[in-house]
Structures are given as C-alpha cells and as structure tokens.
C-alpha positions as CSV (number, residue, x, y, z in Angstrom):
1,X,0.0,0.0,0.0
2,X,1.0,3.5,-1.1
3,X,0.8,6.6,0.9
4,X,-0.1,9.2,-1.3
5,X,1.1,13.2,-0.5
6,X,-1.8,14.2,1.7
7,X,-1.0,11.0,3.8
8,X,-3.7,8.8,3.3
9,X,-3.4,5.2,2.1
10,X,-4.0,4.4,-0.9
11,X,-4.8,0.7,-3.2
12,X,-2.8,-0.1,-5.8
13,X,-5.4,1.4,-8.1
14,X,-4.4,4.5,-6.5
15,X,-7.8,5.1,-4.6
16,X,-7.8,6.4,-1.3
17,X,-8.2,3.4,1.3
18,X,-11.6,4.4,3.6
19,X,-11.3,3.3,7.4
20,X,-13.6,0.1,7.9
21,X,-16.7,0.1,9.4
22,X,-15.5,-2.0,12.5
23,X,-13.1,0.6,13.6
24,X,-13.9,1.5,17.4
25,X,-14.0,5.4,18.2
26,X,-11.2,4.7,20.4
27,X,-9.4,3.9,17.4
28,X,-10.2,7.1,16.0
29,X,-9.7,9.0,18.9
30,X,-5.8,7.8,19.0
31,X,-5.6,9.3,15.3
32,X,-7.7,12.9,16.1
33,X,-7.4,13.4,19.8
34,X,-9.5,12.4,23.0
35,X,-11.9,14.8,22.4
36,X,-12.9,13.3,19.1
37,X,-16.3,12.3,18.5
38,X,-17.1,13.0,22.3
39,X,-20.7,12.1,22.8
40,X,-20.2,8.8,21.4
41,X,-18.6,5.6,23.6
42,X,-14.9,4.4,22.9
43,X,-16.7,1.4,22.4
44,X,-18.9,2.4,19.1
45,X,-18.2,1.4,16.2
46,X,-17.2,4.1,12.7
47,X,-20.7,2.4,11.0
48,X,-22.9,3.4,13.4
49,X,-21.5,6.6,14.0
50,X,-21.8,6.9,10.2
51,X,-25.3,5.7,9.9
52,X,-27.0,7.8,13.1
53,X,-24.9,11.2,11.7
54,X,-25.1,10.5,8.0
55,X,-21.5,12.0,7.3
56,X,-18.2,10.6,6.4
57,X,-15.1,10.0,8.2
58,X,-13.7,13.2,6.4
59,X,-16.7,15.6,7.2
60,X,-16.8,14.2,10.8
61,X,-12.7,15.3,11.5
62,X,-13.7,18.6,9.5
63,X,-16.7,19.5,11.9
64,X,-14.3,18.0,14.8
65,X,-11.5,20.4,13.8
66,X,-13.7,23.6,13.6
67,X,-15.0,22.7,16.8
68,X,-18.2,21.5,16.6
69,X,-17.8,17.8,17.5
C-alpha cells in the first residue's frame, strides 16, 4: 500500500483506502485526539457513528476540527 502526499493510504489502483466500518472510536480517537467524537462511547463502532450522523469520516474530523464535534 502507497501513501499518497496528503498522507492517506492508498490501493494499488491509486484510490484512497476508507477506514472500515469496525473501527472503534477509540481507534479514531488515537488518530484525532481524546476529544474526538465525544458524545459517542470508545466502544462504538465508525458504521454506526456513520449511519446515526449521515457523514463521512472526512466531514466528521472537518466539523471536529472547527470545533463542533
């Protein structure tokens, strides 16, 4: 797997690699700070937080670093 300039992983078709859906917000919290996603349990899992918000990864750590998570 590549990393491409921004950082991110990418496939060998040179898409950017998503997180999985089974990632724990403790996981993500590791990656964007403590106070990431902090209404949600350490214990919840990326899909849900995806399906009860109805944003991406991306637009989640956008709204978290303005300051509105």
């Amino acid at each position: 797997m590549r990393t491409g300039l921004d950082g991110r992983h990418r496939d060998r078709n040179g898409r950017i690699e998503e997180k999985r859906g089974d990632t724990l917000v403790r996981t993500l919290r590791d990656e964007y700070g403590d106070d990431f996603l902090r209404d949600w349990r350490s214990n919840a899992k990326l899909a849900t937080v995806r399906k009860e918000t109805d944003m991406s990864l991306a637009e989640l750590v956008r709204q978290h670093r303005r300051g509105k998570s």
